[in-house]
TIGU-155311 format. One line per 10 residues: number of its first residue (from 1); their letters; for each residue x, y, z of N, C-alpha, C. Coordinates in pm, whole numbers, plus 50000, padded with zeros to 5 digits. Atoms other than C-alpha are relative to their C-alpha. Layout:
NUM = A = X:Y:Z:X:Y:Z:X:Y:Z; ...
END
This chain:
1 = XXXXXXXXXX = 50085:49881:50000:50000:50000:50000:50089:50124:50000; 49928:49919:49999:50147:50327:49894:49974:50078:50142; 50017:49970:49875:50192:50523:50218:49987:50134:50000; 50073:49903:50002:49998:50841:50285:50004:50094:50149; 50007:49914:49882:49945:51128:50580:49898:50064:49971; 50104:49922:50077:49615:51286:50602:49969:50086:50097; 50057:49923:49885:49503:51580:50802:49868:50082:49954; 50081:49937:50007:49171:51723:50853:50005:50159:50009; 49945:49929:49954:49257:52039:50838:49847:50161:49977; 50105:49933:50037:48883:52188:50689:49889:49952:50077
11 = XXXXXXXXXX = 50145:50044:49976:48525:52186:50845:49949:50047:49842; 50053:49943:50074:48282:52165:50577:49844:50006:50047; 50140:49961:49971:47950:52300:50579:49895:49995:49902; 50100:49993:50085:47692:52198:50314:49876:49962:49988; 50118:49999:49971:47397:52312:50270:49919:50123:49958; 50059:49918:50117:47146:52500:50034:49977:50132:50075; 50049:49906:49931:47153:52861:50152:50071:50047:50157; 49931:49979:49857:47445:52824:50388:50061:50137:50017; 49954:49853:49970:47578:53182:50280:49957:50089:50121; 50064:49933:49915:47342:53322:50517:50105:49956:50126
21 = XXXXXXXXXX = 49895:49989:49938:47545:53176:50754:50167:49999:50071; 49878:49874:49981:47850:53349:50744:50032:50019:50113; 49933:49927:49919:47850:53542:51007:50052:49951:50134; 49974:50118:49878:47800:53291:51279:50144:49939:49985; 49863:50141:50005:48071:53037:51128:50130:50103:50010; 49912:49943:50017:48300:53342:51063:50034:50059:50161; 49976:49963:49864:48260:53471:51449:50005:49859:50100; 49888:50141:49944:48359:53091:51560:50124:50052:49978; 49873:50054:50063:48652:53112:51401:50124:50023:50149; 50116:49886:49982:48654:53369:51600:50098:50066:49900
31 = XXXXXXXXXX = 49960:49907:50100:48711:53661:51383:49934:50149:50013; 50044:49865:49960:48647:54036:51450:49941:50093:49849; 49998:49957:50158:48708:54182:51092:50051:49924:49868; 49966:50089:50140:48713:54005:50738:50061:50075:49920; 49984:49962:50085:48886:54056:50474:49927:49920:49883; 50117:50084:50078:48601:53973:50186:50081:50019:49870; 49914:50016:50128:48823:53860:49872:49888:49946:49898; 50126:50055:50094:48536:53839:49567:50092:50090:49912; 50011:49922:50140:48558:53924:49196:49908:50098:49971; 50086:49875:50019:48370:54225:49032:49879:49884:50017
41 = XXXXXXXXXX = 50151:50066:50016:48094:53930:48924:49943:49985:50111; 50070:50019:49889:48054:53880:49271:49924:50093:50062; 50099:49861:49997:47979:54221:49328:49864:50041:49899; 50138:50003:50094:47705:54220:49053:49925:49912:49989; 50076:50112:49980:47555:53913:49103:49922:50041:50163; 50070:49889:49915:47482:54093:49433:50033:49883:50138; 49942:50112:49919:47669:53771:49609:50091:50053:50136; 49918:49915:49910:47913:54035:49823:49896:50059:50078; 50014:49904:49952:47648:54246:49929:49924:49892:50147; 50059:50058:49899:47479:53929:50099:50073:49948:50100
51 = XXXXXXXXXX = 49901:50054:49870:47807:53811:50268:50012:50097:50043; 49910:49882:49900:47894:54136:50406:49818:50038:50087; 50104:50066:49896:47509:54115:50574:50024:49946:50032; 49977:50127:49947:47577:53814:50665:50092:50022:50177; 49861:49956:49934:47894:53942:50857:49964:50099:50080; 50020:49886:49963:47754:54264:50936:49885:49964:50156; 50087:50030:49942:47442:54081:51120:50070:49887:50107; 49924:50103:49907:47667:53852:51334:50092:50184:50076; 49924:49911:49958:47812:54201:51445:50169:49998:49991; 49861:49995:50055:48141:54171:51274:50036:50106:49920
61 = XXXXXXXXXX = 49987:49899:50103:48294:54405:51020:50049:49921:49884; 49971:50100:50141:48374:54306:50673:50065:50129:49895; 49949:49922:50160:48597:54515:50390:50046:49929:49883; 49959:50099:50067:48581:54409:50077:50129:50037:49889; 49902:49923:50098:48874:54408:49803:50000:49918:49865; 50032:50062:50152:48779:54316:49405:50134:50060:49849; 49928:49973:50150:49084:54411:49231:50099:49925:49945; 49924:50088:50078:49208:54158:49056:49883:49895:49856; 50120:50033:50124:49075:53931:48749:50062:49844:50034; 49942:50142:49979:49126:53579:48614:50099:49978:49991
71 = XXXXXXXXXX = 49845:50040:50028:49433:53398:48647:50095:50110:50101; 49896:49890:49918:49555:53614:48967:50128:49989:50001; 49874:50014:49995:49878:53690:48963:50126:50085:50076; 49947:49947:49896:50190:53851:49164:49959:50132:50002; 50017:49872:49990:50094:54213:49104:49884:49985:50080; 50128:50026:49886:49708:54154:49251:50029:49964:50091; 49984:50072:49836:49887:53947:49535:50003:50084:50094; 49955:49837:49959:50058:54303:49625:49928:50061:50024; 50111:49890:49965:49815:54506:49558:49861:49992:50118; 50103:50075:49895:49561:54284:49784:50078:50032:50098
81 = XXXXXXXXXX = 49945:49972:49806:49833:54302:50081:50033:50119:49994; 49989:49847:49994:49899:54696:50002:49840:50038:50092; 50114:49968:49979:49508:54718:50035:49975:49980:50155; 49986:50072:49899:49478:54511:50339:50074:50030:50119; 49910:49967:49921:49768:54584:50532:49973:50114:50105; 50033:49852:49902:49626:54939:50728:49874:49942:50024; 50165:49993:49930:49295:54786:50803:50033:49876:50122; 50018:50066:49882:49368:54499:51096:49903:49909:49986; 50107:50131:50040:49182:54213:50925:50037:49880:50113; 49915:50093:49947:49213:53910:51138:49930:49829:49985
91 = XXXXXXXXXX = 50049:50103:50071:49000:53700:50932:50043:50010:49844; 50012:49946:50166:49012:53628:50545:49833:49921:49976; 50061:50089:49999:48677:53500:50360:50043:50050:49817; 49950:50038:50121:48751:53384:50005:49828:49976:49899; 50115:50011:50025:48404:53408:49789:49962:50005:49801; 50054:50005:50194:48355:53316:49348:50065:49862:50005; 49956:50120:50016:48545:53080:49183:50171:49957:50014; 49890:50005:49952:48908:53002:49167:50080:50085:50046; 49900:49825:50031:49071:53310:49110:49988:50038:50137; 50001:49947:49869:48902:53472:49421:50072:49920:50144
101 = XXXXXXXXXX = 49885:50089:49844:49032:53145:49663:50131:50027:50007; 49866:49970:49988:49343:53180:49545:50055:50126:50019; 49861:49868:49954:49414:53555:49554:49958:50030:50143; 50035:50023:49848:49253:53531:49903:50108:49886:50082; 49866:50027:49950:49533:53313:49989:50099:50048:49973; 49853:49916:50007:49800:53475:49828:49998:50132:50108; 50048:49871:49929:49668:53826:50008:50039:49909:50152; 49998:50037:49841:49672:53597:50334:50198:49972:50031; 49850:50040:49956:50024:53463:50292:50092:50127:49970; 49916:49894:49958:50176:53808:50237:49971:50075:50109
111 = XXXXXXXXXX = 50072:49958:49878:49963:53960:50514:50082:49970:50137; 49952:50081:49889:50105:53716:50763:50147:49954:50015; 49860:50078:49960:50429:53633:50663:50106:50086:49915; 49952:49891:50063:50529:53925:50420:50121:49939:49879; 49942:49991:50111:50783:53956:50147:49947:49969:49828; 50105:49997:50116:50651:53863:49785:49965:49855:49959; 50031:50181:49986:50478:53532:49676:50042:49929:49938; 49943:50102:50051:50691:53391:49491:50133:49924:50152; 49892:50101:49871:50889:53321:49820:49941:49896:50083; 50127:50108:49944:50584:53088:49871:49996:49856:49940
121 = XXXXXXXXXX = 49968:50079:50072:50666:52902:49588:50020:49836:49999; 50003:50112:49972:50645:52508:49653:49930:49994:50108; 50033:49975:49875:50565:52422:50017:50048:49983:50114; 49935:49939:49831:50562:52510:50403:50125:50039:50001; 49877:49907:49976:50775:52782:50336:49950:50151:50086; 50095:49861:49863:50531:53032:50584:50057:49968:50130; 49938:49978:49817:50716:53110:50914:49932:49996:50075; 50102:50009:49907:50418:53196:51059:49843:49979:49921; 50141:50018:50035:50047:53082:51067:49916:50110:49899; 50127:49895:50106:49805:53237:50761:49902:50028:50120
131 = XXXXXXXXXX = 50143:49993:49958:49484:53394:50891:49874:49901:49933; 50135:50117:50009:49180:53142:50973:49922:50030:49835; 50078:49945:50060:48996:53158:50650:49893:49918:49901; 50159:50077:50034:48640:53070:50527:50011:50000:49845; 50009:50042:50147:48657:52940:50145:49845:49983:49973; 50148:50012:50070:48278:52984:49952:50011:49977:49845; 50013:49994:50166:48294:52865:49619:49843:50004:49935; 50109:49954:50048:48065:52994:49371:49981:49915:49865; 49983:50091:50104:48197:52728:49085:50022:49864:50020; 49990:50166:49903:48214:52367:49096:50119:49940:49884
141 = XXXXXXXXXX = 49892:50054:50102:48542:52311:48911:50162:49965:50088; 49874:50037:49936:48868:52392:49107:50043:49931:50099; 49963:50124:49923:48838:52242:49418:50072:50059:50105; 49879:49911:49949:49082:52551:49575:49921:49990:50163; 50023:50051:49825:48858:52500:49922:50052:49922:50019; 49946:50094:49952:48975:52179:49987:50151:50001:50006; 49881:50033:49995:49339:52257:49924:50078:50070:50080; 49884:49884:49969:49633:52445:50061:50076:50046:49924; 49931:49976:50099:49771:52560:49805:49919:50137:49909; 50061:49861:50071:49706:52917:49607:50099:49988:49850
151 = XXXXXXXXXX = 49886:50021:50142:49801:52882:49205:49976:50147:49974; 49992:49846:49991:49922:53252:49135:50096:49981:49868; 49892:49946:50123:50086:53365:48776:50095:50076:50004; 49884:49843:50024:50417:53582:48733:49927:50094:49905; 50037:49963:50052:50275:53857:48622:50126:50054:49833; 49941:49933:50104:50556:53924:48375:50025:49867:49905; 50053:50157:50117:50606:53532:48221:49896:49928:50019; 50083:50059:49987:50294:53428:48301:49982:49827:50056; 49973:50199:49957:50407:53043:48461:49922:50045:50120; 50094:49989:49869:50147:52937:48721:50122:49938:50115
161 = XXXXXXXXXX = 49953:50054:49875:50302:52879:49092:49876:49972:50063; 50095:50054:49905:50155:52659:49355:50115:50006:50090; 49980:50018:49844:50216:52767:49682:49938:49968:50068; 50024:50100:49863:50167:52586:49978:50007:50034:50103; 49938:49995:49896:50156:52618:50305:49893:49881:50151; 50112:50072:49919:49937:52367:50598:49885:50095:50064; 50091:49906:49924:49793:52681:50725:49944:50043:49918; 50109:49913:50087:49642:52820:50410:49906:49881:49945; 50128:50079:49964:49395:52549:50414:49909:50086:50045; 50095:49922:49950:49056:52691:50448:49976:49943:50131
171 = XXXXXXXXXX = 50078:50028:49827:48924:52702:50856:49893:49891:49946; 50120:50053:50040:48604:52625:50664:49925:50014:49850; 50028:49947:50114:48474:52552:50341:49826:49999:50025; 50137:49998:49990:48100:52668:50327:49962:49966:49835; 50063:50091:50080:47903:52468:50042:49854:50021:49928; 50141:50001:49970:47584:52640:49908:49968:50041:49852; 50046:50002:50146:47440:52513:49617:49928:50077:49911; 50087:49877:50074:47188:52796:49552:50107:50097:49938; 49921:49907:50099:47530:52961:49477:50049:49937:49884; 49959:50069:50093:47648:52707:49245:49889:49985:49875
181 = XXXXXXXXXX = 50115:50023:50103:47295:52708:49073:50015:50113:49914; 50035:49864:50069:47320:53056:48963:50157:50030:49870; 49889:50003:50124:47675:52944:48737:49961:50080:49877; 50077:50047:50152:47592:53029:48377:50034:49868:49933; 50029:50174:50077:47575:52694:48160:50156:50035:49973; 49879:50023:50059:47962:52829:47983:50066:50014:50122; 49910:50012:49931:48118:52874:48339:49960:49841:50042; 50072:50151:49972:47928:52559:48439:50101:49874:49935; 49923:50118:50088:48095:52372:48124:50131:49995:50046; 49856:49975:50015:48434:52492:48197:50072:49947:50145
191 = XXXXXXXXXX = 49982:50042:49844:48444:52458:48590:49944:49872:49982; 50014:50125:49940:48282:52114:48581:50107:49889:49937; 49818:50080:50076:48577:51997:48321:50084:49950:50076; 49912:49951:49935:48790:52099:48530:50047:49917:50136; 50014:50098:49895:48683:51889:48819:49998:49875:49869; 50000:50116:50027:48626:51615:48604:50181:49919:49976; 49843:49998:50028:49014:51597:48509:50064:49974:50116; 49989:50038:49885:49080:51648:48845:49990:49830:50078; 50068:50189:49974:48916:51314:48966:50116:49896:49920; 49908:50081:50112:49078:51146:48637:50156:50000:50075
201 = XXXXXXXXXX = 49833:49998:50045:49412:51273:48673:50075:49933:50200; 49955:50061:49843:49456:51204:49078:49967:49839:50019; 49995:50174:49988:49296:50869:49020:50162:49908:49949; 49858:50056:50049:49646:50736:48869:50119:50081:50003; 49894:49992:49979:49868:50969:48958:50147:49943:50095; 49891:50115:49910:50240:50836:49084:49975:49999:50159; 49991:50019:49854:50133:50930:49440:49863:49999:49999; 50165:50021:50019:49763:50820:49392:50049:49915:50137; 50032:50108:49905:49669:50620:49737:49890:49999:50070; 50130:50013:49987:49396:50498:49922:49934:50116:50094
211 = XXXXXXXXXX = 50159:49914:49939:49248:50838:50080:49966:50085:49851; 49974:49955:50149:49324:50975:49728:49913:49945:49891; 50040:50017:50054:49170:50745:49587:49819:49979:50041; 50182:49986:49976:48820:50735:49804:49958:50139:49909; 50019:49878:50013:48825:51099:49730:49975:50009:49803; 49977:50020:50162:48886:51059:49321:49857:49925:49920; 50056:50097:50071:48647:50776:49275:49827:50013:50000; 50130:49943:50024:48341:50960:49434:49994:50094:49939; 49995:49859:50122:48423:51305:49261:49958:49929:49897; 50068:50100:50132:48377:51070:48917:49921:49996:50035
221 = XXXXXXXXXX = 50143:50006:50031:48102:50904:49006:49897:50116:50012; 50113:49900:49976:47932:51198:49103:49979:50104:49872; 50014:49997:50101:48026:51366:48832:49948:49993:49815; 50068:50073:50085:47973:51128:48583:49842:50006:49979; 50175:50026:49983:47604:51064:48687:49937:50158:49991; 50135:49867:50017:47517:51478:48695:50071:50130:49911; 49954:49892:50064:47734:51686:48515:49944:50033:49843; 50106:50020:50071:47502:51626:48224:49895:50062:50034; 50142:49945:49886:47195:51670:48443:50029:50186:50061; 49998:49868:49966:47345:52016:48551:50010:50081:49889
231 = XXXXXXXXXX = 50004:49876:50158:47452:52167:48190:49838:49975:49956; 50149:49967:50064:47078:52110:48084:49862:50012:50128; 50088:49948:49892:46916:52269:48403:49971:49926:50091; 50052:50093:49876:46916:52016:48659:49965:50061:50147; 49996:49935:49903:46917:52294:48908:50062:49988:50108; 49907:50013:49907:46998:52332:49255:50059:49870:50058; 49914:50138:49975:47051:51927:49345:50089:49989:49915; 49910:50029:50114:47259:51870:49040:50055:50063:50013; 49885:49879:49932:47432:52184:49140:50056:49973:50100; 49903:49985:49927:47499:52091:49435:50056:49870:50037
241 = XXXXXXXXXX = 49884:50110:49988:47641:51746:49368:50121:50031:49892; 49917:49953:50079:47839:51888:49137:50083:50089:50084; 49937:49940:49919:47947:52097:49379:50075:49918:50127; 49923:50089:49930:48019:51848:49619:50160:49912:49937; 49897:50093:50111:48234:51633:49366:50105:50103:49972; 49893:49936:50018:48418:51959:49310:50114:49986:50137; 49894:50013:49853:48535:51927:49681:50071:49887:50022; 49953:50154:50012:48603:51576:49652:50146:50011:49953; 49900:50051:50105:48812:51591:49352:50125:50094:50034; 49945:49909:49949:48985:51919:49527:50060:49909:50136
251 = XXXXXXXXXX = 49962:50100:49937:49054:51688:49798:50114:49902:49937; 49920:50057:50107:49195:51455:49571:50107:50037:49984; 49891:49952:50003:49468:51670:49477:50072:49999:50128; 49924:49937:49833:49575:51765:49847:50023:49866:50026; 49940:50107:49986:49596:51412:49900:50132:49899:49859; 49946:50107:50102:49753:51305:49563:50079:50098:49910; 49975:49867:50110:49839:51543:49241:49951:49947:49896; 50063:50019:50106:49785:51580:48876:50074:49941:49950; 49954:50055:50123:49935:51485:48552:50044:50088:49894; 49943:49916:50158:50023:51548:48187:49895:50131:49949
261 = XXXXXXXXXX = 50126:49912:50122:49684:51690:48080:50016:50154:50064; 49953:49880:50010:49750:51967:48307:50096:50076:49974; 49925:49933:50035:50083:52012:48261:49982:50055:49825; 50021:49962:50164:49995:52044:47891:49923:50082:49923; 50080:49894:50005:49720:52288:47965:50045:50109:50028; 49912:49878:49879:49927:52556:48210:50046:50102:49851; 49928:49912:50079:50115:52688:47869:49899:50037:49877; 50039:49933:50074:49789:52736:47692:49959:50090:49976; 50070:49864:49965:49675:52966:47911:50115:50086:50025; 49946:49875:50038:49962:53120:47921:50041:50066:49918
271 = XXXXXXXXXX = 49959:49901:50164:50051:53187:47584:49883:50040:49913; 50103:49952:50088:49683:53198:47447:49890:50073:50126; 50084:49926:49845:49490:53322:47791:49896:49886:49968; 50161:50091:49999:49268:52944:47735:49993:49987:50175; 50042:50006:49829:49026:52928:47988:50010:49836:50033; 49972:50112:49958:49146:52623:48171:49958:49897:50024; 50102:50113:50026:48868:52408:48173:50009:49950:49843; 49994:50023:50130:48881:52456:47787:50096:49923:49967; 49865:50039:49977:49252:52341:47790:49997:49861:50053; 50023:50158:49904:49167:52010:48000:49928:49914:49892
281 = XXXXXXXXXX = 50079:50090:50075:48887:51927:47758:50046:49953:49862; 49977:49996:50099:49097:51932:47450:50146:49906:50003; 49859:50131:49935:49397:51698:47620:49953:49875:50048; 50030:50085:49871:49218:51474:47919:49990:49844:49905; 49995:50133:50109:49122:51217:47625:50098:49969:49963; 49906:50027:50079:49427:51195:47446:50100:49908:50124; 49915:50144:49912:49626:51136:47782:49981:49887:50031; 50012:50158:49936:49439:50874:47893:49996:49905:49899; 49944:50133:50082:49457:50683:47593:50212:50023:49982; 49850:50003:49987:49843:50797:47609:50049:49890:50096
291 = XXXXXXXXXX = 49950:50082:49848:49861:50675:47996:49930:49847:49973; 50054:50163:49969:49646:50335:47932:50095:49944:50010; 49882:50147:49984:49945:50083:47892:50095:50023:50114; 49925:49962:49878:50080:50236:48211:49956:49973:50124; 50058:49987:49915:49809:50217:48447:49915:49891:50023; 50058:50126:49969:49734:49868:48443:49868:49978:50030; 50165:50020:49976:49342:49855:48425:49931:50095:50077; 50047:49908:49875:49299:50141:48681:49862:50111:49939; 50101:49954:50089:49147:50350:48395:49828:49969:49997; 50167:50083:50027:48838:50093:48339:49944:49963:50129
301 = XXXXXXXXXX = 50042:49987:49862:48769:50134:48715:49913:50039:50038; 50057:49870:50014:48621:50442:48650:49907:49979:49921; 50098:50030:50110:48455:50353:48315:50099:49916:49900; 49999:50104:50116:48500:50048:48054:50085:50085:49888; 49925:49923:50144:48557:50333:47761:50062:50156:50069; 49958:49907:49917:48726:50615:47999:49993:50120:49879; 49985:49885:50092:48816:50829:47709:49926:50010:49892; 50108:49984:50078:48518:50799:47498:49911:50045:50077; 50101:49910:49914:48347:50908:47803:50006:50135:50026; 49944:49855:49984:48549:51231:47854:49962:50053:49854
311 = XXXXXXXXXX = 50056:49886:50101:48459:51313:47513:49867:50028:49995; 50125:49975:50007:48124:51247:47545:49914:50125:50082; 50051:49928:49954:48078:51464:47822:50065:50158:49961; 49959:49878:50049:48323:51704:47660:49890:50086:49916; 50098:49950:50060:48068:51771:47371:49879:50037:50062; 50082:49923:49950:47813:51810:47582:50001:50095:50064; 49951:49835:49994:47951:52099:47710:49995:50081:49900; 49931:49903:50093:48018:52228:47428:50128:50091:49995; 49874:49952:50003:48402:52237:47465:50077:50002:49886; 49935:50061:50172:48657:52249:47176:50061:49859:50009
321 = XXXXXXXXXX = 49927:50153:50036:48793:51952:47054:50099:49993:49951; 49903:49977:50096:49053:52083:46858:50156:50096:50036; 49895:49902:49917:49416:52252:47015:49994:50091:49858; 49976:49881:50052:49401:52494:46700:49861:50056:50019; 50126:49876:49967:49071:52649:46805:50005:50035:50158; 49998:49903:49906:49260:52784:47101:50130:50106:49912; 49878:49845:50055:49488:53002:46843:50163:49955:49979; 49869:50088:50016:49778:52738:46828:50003:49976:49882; 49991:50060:50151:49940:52713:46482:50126:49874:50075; 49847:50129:49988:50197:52386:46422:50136:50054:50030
331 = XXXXXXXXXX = 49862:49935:49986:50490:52596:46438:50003:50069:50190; 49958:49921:49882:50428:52701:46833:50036:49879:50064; 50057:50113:49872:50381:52310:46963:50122:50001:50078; 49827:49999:49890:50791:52312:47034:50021:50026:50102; 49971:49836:49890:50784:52617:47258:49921:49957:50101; 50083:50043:49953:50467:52471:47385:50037:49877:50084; 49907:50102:49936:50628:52122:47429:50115:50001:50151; 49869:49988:49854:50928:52248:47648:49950:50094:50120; 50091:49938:49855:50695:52465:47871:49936:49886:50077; 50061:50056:49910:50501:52188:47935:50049:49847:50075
341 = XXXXXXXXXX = 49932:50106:49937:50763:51961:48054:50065:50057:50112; 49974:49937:49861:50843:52234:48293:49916:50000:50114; 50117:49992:49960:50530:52201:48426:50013:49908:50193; 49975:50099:49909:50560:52030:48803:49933:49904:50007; 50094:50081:49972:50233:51857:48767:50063:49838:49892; 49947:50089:50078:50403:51634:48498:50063:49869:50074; 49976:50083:49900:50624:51488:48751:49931:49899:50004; 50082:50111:49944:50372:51258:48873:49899:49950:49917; 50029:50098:50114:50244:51098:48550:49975:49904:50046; 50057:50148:49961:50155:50768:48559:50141:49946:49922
351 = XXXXXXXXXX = 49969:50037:50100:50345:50748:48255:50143:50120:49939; 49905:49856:50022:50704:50967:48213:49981:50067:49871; 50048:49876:50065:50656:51257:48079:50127:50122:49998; 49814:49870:50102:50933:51531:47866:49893:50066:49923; 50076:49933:50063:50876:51770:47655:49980:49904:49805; 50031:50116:50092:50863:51434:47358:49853:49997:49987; 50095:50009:49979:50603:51340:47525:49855:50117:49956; 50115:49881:50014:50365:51690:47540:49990:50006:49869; 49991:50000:50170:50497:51686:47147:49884:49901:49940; 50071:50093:50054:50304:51381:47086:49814:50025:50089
361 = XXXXXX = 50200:49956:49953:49951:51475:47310:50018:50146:49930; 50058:49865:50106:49963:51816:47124:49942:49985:49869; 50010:50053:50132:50001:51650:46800:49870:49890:49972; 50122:50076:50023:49743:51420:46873:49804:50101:50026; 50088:49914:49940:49512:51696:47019:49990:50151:49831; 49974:49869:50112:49600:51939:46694:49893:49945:49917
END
């Protein structure tokens, strides 16, 4: 049995309409003042104005800070702990979809432990404890509640970092499907990819084991059985197993890691800005018929035709199918290739992985 360490290190809380409470779970923690890390959408969806009630009605204080976009990266990290820094936060709460968890951790780990985040770079390199902080996802793709880990871009070469630390683990991830219902159908497609890959790629990765793999095998099934059922209005249940399965498969990682398909995604978004779900759906097939002769039956665990299934549910998204309808001519795959053998997630393949390798899933994906 491969040998594993697992720590609880999240409460979760799910349950349709748990935003409301906020303020309670956030004054456990305990917590005096938040720092409320949301995107603009969150602010127009009108999702901020109900957490900072929430907060406000538990007699707490709450400031919020929305300046950053997708794909946060070191400048937003800054500018979040510039922002931050004169107000005496001594909570964080993290509230959309990836972007916001993660620059809500980056913001926490300069806050607390200062200098810039790339000195965060791998993990438990934080001197001192992050601030407690409440993770709300509003997408059911990344999974960034369940982890410790904040993926943050250089803003000047665009390579994603995953920093780490045991303390930037959310206190608590709150779970509330009425927010996950209100996705639109194209973030829907893109975030539930996203998880689905997830699941896939931790099921066989080199440090796949058995909490890794409880965690992997319900994300799939759950998945499997509604991510269908949610792109054609299944509403808030289907939302919010979909939402669950995102935590799962987010789990998953923290116990295990990824693979090729992401390393082979990371350089599309950074050289074409694909949205990363898109990027998953236009690889996840190819690897796993790449990885089959590696993974000794583990594949058909999951499903009989694994990668006739990923396409199937690809199209029903309505994802591309094609790596030149993200803006890739034949002449970039090289450049492409040796980025994505830089990639760390590669590492832990099932199946070794160079930049040969990425040559041949591009080429098959072109």
């Amino acid at each position: 049995m491969t040998p594993f360490t697992s720590h609880a290190r999240t409460t979760v809380v799910c349950e349709a309409g748990a935003l409301g409470r906020l303020g309670e779970l956030a004054r456990a923690l305990p917590c005096t003042h938040a720092l409320l890390v949301a995107d603009e959408g969150m602010v127009r969806a009108g999702f901020v104005a109900r957490a900072v009630r929430a907060l406000d009605g538990a007699g707490l204080r709450a400031t919020s800070w929305h300046a950053f976009g997708e794909n946060p990266d070191t400048d937003a990290a800054e500018a979040g702990r510039a922002f931050a820094e004169p107000l005496g936060v001594d909570g964080i709460v993290g509230l959309g979809g990836g972007s916001s968890l993660d620059a809500a951790k980056a913001v926490n780990f300069l806050l607390t432990n200062g200098g810039v985040i790339e000195d965060y770079w791998g993990y438990g390199k934080a001197r001192r404890p992050l601030l407690p902080m409440i993770a709300i996802p509003t997408t059911t793709g990344t999974g960034s509640e369940a982890q410790s880990y904040a993926v943050i871009s250089d803003a000047r070469t665009h390579r994603k970092m995953a920093c780490g630390d045991p303390s930037a683990a959310a206190k608590i991830a709150l779970l509330d499907a009425e927010l996950a219902a209100s996705q639109p159908r194209s973030v829907l497609a893109a975030s539930g990819y996203d998880a689905v890959a997830h699941a896939v790629e931790t099921w066989v990765s080199t440090r796949a084991n058995a909490m890794s793999g409880c965690f992997a095998r319900e994300a799939w099934r759950l998945l499997e059985g509604h991510f269908e059922r949610a792109l054609n209005g299944g509403g808030i249940e289907a939302a919010g197993r979909m939402q669950v399965a995102s935590y799962f498969a987010g789990a998953a990682i923290e116990h295990s890691m990824l693979g090729a398909a992401h390393a082979c995604a990371n350089p599309l978004t950074q050289r074409y800005n694909t949205t990363h779900g898109h990027a998953l759906a236009l690889l996840l097939p190819h690897v796993v018929r790449w990885n089959t002769p590696a993974v000794h039956g583990r594949y058909a665990e999951l499903h009989p035709e694994l990668a006739l299934r990923l396409e199937e549910l690809r199209d029903a998204a309505g994802l591309p199918a094609r790596l030149s309808a993200a803006g890739a001519a034949i002449d970039d795959l090289a450049e492409l290739s040796e980025r994505a053998a830089e990639q760390w997630t590669g590492t832990f393949n099932p199946r070794k992985f160079d930049a040969a390798a990425a040559m041949e899933l591009y080429l098959c994906a072109y």
